[in-house]
N, C-alpha and C positions, 0 to 999 in steps of 0.2 A: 634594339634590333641587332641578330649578328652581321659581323663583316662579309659584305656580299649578296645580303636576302634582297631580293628582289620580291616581295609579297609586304606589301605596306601597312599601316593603320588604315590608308586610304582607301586602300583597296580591298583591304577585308571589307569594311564601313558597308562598302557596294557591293560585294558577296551577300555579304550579312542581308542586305536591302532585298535582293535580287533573288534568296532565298526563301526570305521573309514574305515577298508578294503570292511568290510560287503557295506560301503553305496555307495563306490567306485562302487564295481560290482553290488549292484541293480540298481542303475542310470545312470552306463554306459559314466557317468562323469570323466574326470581325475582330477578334484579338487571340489568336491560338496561342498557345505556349510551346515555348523553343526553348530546350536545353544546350548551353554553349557551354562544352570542356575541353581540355588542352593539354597534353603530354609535358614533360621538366624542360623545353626549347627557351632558350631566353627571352625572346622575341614572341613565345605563348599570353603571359598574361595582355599585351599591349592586343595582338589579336582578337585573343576571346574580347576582350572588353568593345573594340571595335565592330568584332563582329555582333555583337549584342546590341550596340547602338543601331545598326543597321536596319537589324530585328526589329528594333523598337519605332522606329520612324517605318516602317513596313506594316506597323500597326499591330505585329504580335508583343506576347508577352514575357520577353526572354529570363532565364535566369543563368548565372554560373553555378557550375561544380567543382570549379578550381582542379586542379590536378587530376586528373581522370583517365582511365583506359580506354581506348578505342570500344569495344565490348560494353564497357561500364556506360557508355551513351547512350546506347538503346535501350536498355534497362529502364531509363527513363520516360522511355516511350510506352511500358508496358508492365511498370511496376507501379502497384497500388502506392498513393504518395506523393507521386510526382507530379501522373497527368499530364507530359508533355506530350504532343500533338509532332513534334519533329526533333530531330537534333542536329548541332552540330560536331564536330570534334578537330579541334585544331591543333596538326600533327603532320609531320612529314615521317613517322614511322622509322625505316633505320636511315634515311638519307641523312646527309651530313648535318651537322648542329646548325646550319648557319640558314639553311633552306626550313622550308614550311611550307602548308598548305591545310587542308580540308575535305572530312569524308560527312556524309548526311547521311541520316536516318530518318524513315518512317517509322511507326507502327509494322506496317509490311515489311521491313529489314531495311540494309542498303541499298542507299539510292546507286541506281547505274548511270551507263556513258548518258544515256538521254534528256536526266534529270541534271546532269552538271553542266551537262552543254545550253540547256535550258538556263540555268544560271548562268554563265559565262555570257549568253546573249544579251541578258538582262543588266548585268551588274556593269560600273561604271565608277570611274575611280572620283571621291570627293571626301571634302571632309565635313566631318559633324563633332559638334561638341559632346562631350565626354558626359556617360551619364551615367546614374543610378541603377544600378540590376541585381534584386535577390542574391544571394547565394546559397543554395542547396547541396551541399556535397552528394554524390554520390554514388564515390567509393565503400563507403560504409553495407549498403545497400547488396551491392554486388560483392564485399566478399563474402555476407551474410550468405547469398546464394550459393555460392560455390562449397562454403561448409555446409551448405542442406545437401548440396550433389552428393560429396561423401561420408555424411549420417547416412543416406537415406539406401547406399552401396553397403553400408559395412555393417550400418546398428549398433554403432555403439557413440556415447557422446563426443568421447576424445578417443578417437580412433588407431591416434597416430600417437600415443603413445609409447615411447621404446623406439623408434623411428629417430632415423638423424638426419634429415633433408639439407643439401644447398641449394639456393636461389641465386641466379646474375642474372639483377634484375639491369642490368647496363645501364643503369645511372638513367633510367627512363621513371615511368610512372608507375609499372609493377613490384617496386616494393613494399608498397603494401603486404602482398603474397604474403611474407615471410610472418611478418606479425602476426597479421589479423586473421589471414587461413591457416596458415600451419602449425603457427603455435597457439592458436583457439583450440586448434583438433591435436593437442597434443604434443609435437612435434619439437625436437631440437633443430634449430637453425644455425648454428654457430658455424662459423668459419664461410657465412655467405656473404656474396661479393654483389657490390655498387650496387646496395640498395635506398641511399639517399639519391632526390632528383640532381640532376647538375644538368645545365644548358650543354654543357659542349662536351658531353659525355664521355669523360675521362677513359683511361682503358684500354678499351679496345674497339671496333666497331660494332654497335650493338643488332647483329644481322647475325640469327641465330639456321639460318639457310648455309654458312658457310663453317667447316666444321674448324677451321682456323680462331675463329671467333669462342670455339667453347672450350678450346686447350688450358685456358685461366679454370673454367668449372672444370676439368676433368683434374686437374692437379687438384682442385680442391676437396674434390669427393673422395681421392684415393687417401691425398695427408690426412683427413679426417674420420676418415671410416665412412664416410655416411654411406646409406643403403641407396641415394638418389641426386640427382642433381636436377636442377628446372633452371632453364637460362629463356628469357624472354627478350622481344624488340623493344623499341625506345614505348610506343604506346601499346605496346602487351598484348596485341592480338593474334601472335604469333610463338610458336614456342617449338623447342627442340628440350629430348632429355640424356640424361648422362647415366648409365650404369654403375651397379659398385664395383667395377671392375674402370669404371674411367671409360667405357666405349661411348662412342655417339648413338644416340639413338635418336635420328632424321631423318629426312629424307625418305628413300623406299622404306627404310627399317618402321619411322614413324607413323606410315602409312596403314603398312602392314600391320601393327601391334595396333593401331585404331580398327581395321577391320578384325582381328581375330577377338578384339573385345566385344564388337556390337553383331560378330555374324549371329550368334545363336539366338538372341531378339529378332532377325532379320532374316532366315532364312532363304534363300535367293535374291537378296538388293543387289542393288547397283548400286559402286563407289565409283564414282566421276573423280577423275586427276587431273592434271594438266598431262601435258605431252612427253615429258620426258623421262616419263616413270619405267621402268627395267621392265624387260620381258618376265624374268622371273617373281616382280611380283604378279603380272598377269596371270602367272601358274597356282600362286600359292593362294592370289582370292579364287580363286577358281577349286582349289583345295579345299575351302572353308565356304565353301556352299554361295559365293557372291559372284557378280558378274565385275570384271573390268571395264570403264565406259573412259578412255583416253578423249578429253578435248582441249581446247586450247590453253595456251598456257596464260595468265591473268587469273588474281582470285577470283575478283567478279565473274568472270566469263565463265570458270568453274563453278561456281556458286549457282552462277541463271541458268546453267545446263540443268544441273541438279532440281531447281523447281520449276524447269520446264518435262524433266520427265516425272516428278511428282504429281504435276497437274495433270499431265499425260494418264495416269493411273498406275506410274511405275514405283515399287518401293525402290526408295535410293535414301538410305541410313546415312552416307557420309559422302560431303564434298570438302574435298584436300586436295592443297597445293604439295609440290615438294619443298615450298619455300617457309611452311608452317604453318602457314592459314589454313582451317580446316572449319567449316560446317559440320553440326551435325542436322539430323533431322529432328531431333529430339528437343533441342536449340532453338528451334525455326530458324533452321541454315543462319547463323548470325555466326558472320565471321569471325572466331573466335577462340583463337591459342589454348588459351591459357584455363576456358574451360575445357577444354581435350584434353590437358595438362593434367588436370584434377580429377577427370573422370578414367585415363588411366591409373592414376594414383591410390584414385579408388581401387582398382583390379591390383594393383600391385599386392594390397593388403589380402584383398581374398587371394591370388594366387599364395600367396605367403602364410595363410590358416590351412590351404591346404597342402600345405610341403614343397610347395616349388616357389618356380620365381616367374614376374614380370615377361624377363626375356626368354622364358621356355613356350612362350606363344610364337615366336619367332622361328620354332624349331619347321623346316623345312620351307624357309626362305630362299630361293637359290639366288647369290648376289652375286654380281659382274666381278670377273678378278679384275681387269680395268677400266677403267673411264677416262674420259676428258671432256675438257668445255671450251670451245676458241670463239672469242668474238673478233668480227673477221668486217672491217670499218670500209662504207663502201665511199668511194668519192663523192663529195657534197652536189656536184652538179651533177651527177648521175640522178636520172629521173624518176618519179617512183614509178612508172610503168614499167622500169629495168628490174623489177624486184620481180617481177612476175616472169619476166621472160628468163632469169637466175631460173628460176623452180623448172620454167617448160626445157631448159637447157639442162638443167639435172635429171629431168624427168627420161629424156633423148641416152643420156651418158647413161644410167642406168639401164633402158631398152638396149644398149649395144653389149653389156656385161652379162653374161648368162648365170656369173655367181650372186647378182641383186637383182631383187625384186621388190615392188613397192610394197609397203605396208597396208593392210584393209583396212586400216583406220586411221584417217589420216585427218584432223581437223584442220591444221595447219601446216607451211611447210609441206614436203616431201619426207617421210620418214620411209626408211629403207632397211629391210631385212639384207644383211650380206653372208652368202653359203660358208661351214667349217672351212674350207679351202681356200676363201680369202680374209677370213676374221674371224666366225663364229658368232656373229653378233647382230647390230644393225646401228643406224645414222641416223639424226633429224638436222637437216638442213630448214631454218627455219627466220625469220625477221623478227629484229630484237620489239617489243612493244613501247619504246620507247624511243630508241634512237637509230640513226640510219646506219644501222649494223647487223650484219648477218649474226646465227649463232651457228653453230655445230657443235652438236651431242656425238658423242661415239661412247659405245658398251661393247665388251665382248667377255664371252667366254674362257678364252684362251691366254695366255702368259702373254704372245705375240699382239696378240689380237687386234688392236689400238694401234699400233706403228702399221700391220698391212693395211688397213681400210686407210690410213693416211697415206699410204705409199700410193692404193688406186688413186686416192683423191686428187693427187698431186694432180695430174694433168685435166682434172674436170678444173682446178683452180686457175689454170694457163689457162683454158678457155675463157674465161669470165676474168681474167685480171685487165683488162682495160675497164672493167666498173669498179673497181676494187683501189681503195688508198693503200691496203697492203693485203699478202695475203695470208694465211693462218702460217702459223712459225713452220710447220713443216713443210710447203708447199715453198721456202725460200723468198728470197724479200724481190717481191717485183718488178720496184723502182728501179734499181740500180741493174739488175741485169746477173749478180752475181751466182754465182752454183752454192748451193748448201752444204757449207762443209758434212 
């Protein structure tokens, strides 16, 4: 186990358990089959293995698949072969090597807040002796899939051919990619970074959300020529790419080059984002025949929006984070990088039969000349009914400004349009989903733009610094009393 994990053999055991009843009574099975896999964490194999015993005194029929992707789990759920009934997947994704934890699957996709709190109620820390469980890989399986994606785009066997791709796979589970997809279809991979597993993923942080993280891929697609770069999370359900020019291509850009690939399948859908996604790409799916549908920020939460307007009777082709999770409909919404990875990889080559390139889908993206992002830590005894009354206090400070006005689409948080005259832009004032910390988003239009909307801010953060442990760096340090230089 790493130094500091707080997630046991013992407590897997009783996940595992706790899980294992649960899929008993949904399936109506007296021995369903559970697939248990685990990303390159050191403290992975000792898990899965626990959490399997769990399984197996729960009465189901667990097997391992040793090293696996987030994605690669469900597979199992729904590829002829396997016949697993659930899964699980043991992963703490980019959080530090020394943490862990666990995402499930149905058949139906991932499980949500309802079905892990349903396990958490259940589960119960003890131990069990060590046992016996299959071993099934597969990875094999799912990259098999991901070369049918792009045969079945381009028609031809080895498609990628003449192609020089890098992969940073971050020393997670995704190096496979390299081998078994890219150079099955063809592909040179040389000069690609951390594709052996390592526990404590040497490098860099493998959090392909932050573009600090893919400066290692960008040097390495320009030293080598390659036409592409793919840098994935620790368990690859997550994915950001690199231009042969070295640019990022994340975030809004990501977004965007996924909807202008599936709009002319989709003719008026709806892409669900999370919250923080730029005005201008609002314009440009709007451009490309689709609707913008902003909700909360969390994959899941993205992801349920998404099949709850499906069910609704609405076409919605894509649900994406800006953090690289991305659904397609195509998929059955299964949270999953790294095929959005390959099915624009796919379009890269047909752009490229037809004389252009990948990022000429990009052409009339309007993108923010600045950003920021301040997480802004509120006092531990501050209550969380204070979190609410932050928003109705923001809500008051904006009614008194006639250059802001709220956003109509607001799932969380207060998101706030501010006029050319104090930004050109707009805010999301919003609670971190994890810890007791505010966030603030700011975008603008303008050179200035980013430092005024901080200037107004300044005094809505005086108001609210007695909940506040500090308050965002421009708004000057609270504690102390001093003036910002």
């Amino acid at each position: 186990m790493g130094e500091g994990a707080v997630l046991t053999p013992a407590s897997a055991a009783g996940i595992g358990e706790a899980f294992g009843r649960l899929t008993v009574e949904r399936t109506g099975k007296e021995h369903p089959v559970v697939a248990v896999g685990r990303d390159s964490r050191e403290s992975g194999p000792a898990l899965a293995q626990a959490t399997a015993d769990g399984l197996a005194k729960a009465g189901c029929r667990p097997f391992l698949t040793g090293l696996s992707t987030t994605p690669s789990l469900y597979l199992a759920c729904v590829r002829e072969g396997f016949g697993a009934d659930a899964s699980v997947m043991v992963t703490a994704s980019h959080l530090p090597p020394d943490k862990n934890g666990f995402k499930f699957f149905t058949p139906e996709g991932g499980c949500g807040r309802q079905t892990v709190r349903a396990v958490l109620e259940r589960a119960q820390e003890r131990r069990l002796r060590a046992g016996e469980h299959e071993c099934r890989p597969v990875l094999p399986a799912y990259a098999g899939l991901l070369r049918e994606q792009v045969r079945k785009h381009v028609g031809l066997r080895r498609p990628l051919a003449g192609w020089h791709i890098v992969v940073d796979a971050g020393s997670g589970a995704g190096g496979f990619y390299a081998r078994d997809v890219l150079q099955e279809l063809g592909a040179d991979t040389s000069g690609s970074l951390y594709l052996e597993p390592a526990g404590r993923c040497p490098g860099h942080e493998p959090n392909p959300e932050k573009e600090e993280n893919l400066a290692e891929l960008s040097r390495a697609v320009r030293g080598t020529g390659a036409d592409l770069g793919i840098a994935f999370d620790t368990d690859a359900d997550r994915a950001a790419l690199i231009d042969a020019q070295g640019g990022c291509l994340s975030r809004n850009r990501l977004i965007a080059l996924a909807a202008a690939v599936l709009a002319p399948q989709y003719p008026g859908g709806i892409v669900v984002t999370d919250s923080v996604t730029s005005s201008g790409l609002t314009q440009f799916l709007g451009k490309q025949g689709l609707v913008h549908h902003r909700f909360k920020r969390g994959y899941q939460n993205v992801i349920d929006e998404a099949r709850r307007l499906s069910e609704a009777g609405f076409c919605v082709p894509l649900a994406i984070e800006t953090s690289g999770h991305a659904a397609l409909l195509e998929n059955r919404f299964l949270d999953d990088g790294m095929y959005l990875a390959t099915r624009l990889l796919a379009a890269m080559v047909q752009c490229r039969r037809r004389g252009g390139e990948l990022t000429n889908l990009l052409n009339g993206l309007r993108e923010p000349t600045q950003s920021a992002e301040y997480r802004i830590p509120m006092k531990k005894e501050t209550p969380a009914r204070a979190q609410g009354e932050i928003l109705r206090r923001l809500a008051a400070f904006v009614g008194r400004h006639p250059t802001l006005s709220p956003a109509p689409d607001n799932h969380e948080g207060l998101r706030v349009n501010v006029a050319p005259q104090a930004g050109d832009g707009w805010f999301l004032l919003r609670q971190s989903l994890h810890d007791p910390v505010l966030v603030l988003n700011l975008e603008s239009e303008h050179p200035d733009g980013v430092a005024c909307m901080e200037k107004l801010l300044c005094s809505f953060f005086e108001e609210i610094a007695d909940l506040l442990e500090a308050p965002p760096p421009f708004a000057g340090p609270a504690r102390t009393g001093e003036k910002k230089q």
